[in-house]
Structures are given as C-alpha cells and as structure tokens.
VOSEMI-202530 format. One line per 2 residues: number of its first residue (from 1); their letters; for each residue x, y, z of N, C-alpha, C, O, CB. Coordinates in nm, 3 decimals. Glycine has a CB too. Example, Ala and Ser with C-alpha at 12.3 -4.5 7.8 and 13.67 -1.06 7.14 Angstrom:
1 = AS = 1.319/-0.569/0.780/1.230/-0.450/0.780/1.320/-0.330/0.780/1.424/-0.332/0.846/1.131/-0.447/0.905 ~ 1.285/-0.225/0.708/1.367/-0.106/0.714/1.290/0.003/0.787/1.341/0.114/0.804/1.408/-0.060/0.572;
This chain:
1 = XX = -4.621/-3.053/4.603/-4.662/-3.103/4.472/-4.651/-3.254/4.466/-4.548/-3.304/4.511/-4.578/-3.040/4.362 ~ -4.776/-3.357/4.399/-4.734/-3.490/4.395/-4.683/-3.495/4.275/-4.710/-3.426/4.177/-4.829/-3.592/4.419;
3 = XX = -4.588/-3.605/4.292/-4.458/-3.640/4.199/-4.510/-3.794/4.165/-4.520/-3.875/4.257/-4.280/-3.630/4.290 ~ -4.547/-3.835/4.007/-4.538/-3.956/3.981/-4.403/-4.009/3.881/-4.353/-3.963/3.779/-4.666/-3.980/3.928;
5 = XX = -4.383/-4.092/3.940/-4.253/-4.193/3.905/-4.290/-4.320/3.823/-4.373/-4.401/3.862/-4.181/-4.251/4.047 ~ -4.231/-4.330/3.722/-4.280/-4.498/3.669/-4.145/-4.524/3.601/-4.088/-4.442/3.528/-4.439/-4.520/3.536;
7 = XX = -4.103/-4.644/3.631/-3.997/-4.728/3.565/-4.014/-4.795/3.419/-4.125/-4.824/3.375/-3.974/-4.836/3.656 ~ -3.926/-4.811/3.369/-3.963/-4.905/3.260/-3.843/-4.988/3.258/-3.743/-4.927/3.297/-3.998/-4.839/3.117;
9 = XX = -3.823/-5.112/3.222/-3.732/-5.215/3.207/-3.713/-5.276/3.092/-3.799/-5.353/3.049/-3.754/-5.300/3.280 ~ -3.597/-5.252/3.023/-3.584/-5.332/2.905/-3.583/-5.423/2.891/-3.521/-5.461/2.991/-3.521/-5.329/2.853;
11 = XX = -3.615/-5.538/2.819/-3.627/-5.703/2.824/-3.557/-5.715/2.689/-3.435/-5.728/2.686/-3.802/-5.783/2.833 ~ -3.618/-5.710/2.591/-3.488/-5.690/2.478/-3.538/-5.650/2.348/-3.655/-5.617/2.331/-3.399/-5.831/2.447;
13 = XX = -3.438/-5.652/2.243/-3.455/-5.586/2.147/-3.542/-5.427/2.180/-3.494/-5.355/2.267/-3.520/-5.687/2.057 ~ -3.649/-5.388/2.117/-3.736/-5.302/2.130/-3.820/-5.307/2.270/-3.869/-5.209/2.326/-3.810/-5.317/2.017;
15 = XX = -3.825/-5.419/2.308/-3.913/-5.462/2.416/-3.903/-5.377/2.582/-3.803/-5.380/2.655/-3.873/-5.622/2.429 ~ -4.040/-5.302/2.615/-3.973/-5.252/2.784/-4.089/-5.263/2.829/-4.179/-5.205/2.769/-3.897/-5.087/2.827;
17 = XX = -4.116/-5.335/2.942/-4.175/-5.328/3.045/-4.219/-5.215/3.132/-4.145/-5.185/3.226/-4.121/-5.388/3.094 ~ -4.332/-5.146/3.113/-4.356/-5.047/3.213/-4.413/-5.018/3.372/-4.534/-4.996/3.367/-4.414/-4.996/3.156;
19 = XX = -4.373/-5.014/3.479/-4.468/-5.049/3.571/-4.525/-4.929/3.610/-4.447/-4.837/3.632/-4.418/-5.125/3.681 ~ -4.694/-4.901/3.629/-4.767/-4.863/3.607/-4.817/-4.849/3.749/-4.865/-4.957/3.783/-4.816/-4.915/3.514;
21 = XX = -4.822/-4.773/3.831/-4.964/-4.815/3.992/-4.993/-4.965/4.009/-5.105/-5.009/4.034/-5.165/-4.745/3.958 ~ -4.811/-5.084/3.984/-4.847/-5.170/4.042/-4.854/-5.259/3.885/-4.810/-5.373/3.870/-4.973/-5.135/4.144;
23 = XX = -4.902/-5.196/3.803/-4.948/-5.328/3.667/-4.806/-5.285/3.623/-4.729/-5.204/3.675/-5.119/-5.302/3.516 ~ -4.792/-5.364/3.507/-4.699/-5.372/3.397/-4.758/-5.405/3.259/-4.820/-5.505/3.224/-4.601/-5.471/3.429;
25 = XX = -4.720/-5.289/3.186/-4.782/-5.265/3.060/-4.628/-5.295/2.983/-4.516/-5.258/3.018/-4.868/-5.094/3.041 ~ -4.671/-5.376/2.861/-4.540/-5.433/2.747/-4.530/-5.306/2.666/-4.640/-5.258/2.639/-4.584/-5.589/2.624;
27 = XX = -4.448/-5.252/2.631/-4.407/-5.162/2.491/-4.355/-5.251/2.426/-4.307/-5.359/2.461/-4.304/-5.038/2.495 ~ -4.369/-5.196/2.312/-4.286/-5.288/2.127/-4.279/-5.191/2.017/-4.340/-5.085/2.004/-4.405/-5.440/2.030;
29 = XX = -4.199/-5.245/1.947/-4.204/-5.144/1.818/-4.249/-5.278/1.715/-4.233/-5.396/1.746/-4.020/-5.046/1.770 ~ -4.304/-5.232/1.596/-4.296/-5.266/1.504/-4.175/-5.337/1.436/-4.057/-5.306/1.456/-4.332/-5.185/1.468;
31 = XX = -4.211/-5.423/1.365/-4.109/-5.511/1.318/-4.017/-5.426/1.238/-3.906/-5.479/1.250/-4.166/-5.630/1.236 ~ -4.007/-5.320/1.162/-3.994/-5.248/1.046/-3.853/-5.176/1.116/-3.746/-5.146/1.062/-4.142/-5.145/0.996;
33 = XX = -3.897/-5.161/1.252/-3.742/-5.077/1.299/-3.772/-5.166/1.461/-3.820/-5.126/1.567/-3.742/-4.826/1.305 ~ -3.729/-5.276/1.425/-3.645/-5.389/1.522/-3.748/-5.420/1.635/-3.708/-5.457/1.745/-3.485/-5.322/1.600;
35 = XX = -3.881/-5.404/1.608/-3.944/-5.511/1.739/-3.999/-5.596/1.711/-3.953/-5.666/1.621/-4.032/-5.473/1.832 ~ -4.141/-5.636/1.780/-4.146/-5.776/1.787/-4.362/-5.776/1.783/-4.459/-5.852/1.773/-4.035/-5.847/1.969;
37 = XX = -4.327/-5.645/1.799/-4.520/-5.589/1.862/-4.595/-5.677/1.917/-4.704/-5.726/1.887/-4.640/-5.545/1.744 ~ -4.500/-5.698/2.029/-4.537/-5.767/2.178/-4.635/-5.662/2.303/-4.661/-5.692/2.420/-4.364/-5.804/2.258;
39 = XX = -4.676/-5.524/2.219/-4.708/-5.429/2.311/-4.744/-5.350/2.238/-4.730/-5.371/2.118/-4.623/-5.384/2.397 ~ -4.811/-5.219/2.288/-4.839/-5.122/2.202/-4.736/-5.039/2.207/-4.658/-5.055/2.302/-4.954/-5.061/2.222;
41 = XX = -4.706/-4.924/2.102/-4.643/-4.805/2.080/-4.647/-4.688/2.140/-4.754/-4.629/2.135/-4.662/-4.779/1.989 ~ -4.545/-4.631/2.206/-4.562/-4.532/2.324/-4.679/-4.420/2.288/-4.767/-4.395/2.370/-4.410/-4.451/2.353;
43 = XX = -4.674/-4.364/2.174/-4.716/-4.247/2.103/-4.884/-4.317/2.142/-4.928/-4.261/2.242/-4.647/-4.223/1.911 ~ -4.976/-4.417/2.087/-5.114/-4.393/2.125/-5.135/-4.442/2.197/-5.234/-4.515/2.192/-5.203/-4.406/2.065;
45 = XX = -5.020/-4.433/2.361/-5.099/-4.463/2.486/-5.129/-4.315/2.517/-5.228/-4.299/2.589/-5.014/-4.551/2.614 ~ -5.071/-4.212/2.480/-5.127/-4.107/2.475/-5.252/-4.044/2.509/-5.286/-3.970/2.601/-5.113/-4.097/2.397;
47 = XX = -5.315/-4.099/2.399/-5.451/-4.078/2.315/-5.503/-4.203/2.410/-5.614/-4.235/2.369/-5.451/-4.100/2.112 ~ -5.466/-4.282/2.518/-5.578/-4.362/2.576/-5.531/-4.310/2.693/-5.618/-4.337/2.776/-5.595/-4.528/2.558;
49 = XX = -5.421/-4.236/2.758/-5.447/-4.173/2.859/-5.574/-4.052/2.848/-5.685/-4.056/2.901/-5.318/-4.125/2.894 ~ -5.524/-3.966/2.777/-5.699/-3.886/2.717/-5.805/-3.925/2.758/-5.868/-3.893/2.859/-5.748/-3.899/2.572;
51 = XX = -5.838/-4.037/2.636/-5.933/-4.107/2.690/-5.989/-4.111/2.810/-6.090/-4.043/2.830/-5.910/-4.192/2.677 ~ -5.941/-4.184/2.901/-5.901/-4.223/3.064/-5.935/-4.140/3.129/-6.027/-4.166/3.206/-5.766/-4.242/3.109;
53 = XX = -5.886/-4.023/3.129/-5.879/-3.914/3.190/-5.984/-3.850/3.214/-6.027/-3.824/3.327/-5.811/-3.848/3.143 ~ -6.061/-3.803/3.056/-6.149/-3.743/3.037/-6.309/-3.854/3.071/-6.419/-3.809/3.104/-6.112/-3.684/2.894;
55 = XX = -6.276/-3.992/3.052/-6.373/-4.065/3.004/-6.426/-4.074/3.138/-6.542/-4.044/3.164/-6.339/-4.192/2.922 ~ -6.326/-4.123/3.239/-6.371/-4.096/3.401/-6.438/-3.947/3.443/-6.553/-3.925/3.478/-6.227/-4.109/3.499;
57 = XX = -6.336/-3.861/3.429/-6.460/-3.758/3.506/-6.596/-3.730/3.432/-6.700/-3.689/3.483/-6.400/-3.600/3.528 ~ -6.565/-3.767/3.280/-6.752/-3.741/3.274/-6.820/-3.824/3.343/-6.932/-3.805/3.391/-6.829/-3.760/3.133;
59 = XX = -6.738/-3.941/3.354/-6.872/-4.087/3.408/-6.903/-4.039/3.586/-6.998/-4.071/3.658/-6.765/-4.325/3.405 ~ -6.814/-3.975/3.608/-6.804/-3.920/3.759/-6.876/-3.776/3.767/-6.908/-3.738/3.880/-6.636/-3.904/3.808;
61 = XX = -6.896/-3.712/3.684/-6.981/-3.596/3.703/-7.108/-3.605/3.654/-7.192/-3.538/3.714/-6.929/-3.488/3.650 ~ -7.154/-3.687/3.538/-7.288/-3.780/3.495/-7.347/-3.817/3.630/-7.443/-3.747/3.661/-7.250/-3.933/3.399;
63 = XX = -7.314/-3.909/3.717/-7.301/-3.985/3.840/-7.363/-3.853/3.940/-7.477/-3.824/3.975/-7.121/-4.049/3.874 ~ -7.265/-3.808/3.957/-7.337/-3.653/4.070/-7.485/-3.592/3.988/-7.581/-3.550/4.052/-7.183/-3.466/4.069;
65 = XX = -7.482/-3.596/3.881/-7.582/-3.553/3.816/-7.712/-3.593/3.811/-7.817/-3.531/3.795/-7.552/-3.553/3.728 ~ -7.680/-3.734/3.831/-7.773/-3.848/3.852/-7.848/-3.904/3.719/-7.968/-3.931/3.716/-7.880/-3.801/3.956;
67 = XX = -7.742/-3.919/3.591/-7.750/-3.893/3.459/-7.649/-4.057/3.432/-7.526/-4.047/3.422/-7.680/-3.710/3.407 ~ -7.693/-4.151/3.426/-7.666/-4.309/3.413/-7.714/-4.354/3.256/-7.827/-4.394/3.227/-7.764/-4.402/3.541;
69 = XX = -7.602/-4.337/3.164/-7.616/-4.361/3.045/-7.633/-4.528/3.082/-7.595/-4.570/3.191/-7.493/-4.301/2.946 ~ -7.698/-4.622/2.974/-7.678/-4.739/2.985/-7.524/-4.804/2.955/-7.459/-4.886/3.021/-7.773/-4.784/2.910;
71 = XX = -7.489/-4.729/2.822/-7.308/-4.745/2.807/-7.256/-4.623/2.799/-7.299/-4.524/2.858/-7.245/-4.823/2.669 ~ -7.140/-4.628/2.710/-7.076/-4.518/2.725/-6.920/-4.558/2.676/-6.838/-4.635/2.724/-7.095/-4.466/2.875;
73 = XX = -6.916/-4.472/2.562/-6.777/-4.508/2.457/-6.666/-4.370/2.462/-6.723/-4.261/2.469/-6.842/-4.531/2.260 ~ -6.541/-4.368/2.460/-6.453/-4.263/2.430/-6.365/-4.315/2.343/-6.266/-4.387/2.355/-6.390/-4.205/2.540;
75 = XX = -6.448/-4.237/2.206/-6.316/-4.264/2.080/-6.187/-4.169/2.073/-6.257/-4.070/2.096/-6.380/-4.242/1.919 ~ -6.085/-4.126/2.063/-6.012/-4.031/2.057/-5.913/-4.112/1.918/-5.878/-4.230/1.908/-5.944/-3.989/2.217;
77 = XX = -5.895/-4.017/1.844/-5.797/-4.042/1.730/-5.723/-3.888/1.720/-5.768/-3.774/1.726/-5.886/-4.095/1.572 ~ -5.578/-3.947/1.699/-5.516/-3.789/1.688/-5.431/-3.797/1.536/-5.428/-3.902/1.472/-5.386/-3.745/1.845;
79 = XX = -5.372/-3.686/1.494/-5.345/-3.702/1.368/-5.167/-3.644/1.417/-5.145/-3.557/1.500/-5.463/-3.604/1.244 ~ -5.099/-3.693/1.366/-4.953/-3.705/1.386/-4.888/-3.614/1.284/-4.920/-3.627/1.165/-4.901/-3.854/1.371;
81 = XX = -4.771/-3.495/1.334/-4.686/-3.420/1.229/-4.631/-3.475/1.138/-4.645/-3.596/1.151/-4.595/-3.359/1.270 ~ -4.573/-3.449/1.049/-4.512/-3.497/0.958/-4.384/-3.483/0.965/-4.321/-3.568/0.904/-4.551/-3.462/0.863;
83 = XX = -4.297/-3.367/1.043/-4.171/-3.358/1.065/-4.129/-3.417/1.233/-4.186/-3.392/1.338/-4.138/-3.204/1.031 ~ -4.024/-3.491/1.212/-3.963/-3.505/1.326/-3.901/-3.398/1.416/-3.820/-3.316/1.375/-3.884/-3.581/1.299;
85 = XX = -3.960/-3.408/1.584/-4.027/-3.518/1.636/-4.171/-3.527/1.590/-4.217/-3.415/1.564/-4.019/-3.513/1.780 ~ -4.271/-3.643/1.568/-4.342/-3.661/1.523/-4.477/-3.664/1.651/-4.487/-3.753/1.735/-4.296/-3.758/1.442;
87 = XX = -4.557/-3.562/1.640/-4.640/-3.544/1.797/-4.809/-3.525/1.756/-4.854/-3.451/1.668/-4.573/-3.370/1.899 ~ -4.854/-3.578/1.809/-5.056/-3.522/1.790/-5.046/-3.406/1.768/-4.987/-3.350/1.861/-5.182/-3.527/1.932;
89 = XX = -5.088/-3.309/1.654/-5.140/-3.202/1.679/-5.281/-3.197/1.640/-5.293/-3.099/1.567/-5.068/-3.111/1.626 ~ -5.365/-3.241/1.650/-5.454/-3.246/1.611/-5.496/-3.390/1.705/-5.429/-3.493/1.704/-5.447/-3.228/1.465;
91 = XX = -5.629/-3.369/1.786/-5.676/-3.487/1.842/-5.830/-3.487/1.843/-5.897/-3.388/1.875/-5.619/-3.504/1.978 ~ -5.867/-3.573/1.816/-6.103/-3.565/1.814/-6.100/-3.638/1.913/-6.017/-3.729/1.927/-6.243/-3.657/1.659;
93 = XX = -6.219/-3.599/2.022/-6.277/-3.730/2.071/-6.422/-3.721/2.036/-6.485/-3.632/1.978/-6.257/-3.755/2.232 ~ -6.447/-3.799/2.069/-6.620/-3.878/2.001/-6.671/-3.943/2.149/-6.637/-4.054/2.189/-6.597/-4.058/1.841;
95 = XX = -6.755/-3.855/2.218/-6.792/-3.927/2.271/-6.916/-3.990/2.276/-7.018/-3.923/2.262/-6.763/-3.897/2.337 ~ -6.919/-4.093/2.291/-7.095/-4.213/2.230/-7.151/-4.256/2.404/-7.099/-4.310/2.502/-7.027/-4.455/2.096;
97 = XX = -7.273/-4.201/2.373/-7.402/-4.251/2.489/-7.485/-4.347/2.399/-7.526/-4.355/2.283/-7.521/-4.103/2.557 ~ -7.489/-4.430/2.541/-7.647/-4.532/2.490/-7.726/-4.485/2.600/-7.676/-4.446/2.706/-7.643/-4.738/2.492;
99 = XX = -7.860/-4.489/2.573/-7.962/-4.468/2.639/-8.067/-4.382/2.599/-8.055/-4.306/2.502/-7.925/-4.438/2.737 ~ -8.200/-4.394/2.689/-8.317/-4.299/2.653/-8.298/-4.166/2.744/-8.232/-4.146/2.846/-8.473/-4.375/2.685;
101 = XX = -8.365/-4.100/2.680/-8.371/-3.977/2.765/-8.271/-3.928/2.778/-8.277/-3.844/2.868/-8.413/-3.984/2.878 ~ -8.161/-3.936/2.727/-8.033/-3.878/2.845/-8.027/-3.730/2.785/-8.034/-3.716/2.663/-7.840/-3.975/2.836;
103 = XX = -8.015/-3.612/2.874/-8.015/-3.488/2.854/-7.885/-3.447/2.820/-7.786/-3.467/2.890/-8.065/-3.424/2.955 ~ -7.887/-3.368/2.671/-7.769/-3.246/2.632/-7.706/-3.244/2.717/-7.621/-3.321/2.764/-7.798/-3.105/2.607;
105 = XX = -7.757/-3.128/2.749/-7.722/-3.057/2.850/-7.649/-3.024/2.897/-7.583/-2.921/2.900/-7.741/-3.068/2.905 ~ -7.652/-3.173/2.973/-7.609/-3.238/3.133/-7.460/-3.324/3.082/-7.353/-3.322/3.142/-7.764/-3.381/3.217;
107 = XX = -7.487/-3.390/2.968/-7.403/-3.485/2.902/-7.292/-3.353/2.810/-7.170/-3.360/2.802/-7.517/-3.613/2.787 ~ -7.362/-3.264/2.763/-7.238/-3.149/2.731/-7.163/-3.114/2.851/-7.043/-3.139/2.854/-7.294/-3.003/2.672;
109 = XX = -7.224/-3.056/2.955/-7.143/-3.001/3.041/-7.089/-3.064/3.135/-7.016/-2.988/3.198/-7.189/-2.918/3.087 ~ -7.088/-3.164/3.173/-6.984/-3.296/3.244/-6.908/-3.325/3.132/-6.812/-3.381/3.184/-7.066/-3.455/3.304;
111 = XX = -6.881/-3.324/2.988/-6.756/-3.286/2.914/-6.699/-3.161/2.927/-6.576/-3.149/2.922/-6.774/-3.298/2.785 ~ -6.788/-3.044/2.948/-6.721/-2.907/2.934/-6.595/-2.882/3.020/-6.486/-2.830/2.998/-6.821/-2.800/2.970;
113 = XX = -6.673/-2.960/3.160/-6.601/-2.927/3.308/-6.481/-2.997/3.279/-6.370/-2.953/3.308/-6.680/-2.986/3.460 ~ -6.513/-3.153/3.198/-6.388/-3.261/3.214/-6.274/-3.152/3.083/-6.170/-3.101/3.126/-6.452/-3.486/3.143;
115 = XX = -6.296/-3.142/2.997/-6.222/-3.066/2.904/-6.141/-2.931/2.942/-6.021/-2.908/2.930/-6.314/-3.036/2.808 ~ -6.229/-2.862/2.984/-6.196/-2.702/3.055/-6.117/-2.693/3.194/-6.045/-2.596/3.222/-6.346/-2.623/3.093;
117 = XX = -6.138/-2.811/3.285/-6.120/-2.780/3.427/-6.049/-2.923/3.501/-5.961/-2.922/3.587/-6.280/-2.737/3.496 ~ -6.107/-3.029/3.448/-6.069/-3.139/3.529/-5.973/-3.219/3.517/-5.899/-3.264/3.604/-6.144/-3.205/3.538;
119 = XX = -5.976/-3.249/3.334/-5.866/-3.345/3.298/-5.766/-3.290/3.260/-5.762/-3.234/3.151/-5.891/-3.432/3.207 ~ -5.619/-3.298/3.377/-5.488/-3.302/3.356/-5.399/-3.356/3.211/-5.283/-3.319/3.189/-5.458/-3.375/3.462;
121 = XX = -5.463/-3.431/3.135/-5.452/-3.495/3.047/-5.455/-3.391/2.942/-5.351/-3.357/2.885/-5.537/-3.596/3.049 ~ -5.562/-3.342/2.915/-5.632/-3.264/2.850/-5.577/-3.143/2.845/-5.535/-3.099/2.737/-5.745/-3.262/2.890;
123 = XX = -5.569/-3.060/2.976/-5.470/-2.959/3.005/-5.319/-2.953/2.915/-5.258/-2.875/2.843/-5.441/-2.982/3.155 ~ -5.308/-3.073/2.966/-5.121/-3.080/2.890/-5.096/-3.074/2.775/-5.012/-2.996/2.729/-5.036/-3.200/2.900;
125 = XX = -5.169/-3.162/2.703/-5.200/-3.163/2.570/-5.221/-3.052/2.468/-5.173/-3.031/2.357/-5.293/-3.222/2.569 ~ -5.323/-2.977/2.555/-5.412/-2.880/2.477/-5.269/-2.740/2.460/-5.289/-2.632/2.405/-5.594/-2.826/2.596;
127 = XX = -5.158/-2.776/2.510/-5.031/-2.654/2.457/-5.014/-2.706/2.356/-5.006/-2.609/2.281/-4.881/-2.627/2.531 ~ -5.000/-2.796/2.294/-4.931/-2.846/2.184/-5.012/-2.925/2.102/-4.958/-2.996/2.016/-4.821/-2.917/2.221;
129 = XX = -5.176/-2.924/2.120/-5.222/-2.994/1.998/-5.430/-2.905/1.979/-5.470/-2.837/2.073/-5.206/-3.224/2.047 ~ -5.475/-2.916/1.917/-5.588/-2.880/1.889/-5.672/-2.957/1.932/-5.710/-3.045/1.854/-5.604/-2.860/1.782;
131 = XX = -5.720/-2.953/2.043/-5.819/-3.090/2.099/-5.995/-3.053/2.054/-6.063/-2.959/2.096/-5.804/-3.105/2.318 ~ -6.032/-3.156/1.963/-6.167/-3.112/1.921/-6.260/-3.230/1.972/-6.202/-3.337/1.990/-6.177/-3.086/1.753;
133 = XX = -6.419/-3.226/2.003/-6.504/-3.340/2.040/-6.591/-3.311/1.980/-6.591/-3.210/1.911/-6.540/-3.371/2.165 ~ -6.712/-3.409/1.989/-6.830/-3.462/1.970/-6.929/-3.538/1.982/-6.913/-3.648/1.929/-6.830/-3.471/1.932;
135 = XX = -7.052/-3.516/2.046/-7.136/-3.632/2.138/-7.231/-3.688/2.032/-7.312/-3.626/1.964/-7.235/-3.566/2.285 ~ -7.201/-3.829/2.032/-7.269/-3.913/1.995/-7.392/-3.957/2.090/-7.372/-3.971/2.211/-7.186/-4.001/1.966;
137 = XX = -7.537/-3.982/2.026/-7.642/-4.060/2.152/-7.646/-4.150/2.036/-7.626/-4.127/1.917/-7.817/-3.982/2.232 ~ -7.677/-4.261/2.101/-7.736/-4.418/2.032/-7.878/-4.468/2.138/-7.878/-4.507/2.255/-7.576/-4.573/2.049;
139 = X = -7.949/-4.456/2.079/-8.102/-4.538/2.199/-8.105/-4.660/2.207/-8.191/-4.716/2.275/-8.270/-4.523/2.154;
C-alpha cells in the first residue's frame, strides 16, 4: 500500500507551514480565534483537493477522448454542520466548459468515471457527505 506523509511546522501563533510534494502551503486562522490569515483554513483545502482530484481526471479522460474544451472551470462549494465537529456534508461541484461543439456525452461520462471510479478524493468524502454536480457549457 502507498503511504503519504506530510509535515506541518508551526511558525507561530495560529500559523503552520505545510510541506506538500516538495511546496509549502501557509495555514492561518482568522483573526477572531488568534491568527493572522496569512494562509488559508484547513477545512476548504478540502473542497480544493476535490476539485484537483476530480478536475484532473476529467481533463485526462476528455484528452483520451479527444474532447479539448477551450477552458475549463471546477467550482465546488460545500455546506458545513452546525454541530461540532463541524464537517461538509453536503458538497456541489459545477463543472463549466468553454467551447463549440463539445459533446454531453463524452463531457458527462469523463465526470461519471472521475466521480464513480477514479477520484480518491471523492471516494473518501462521499462516506460522510452528499456529493452533488452539474455541467455548465459556455460557447
């Protein structure tokens, strides 16, 4: 089984350093309970791992398909419990094509595969929250 490891380093107050495959990403809290929001908040890197996850293998199964949107957007917003611990149960993604022609289809089911089969992300998630989408085209 591969095993990923990532450190994080405190620097101070709220502040930690994460190292990442090599980068280093800042965490912060909000001023309100002692940071400095030198970084984003652990909770919606979440929702941009998602993103990530999912946003690559469609662009990677589009690609085999031979299906080259001109752009290509992944919104994800999740909606947070109200009792502590406080977790997504509820998450949308939106995903937005630019281009002509680009087929349903093809653009549904390189999400289906990434949703159903590919993204680990997605997988994990989907025990503990309601993952819903939707394809946007823009010409």
């Amino acid at each position: 089984m591969a095993k990923t490891t990532i450190n994080l380093s405190w620097k101070e107050k709220m502040t930690f350093d994460a190292e990442v495959n090599g980068h280093i990403i800042p965490l912060d809290a909000e001023a309100t309970v002692g940071g400095e929001d030198r970084g984003p908040r652990p909770k919606p890197l979440t929702l941009v791992s998602l993103g990530g996850c999912t946003g690559m293998d469609v662009i990677s199964i589009l690609n085999k398909m031979r299906v080259e949107p001109e752009d290509f957007n992944v919104n994800v917003s999740g909606e947070l419990t109200d009792e502590h611990p406080k977790y997504f149960h509820k998450i949308h993604i939106i995903y937005t094509f630019k281009g002509e022609n680009l087929p349903m289809d093809k653009l549904e089911k390189a999400i289906n595969l990434s949703q159903e089969r590919y993204c680990g992300v997605t997988a994990m998630l989907n025990k503990v929250a309601e993952i819903t989408h939707e394809i946007v085209i823009e010409k």
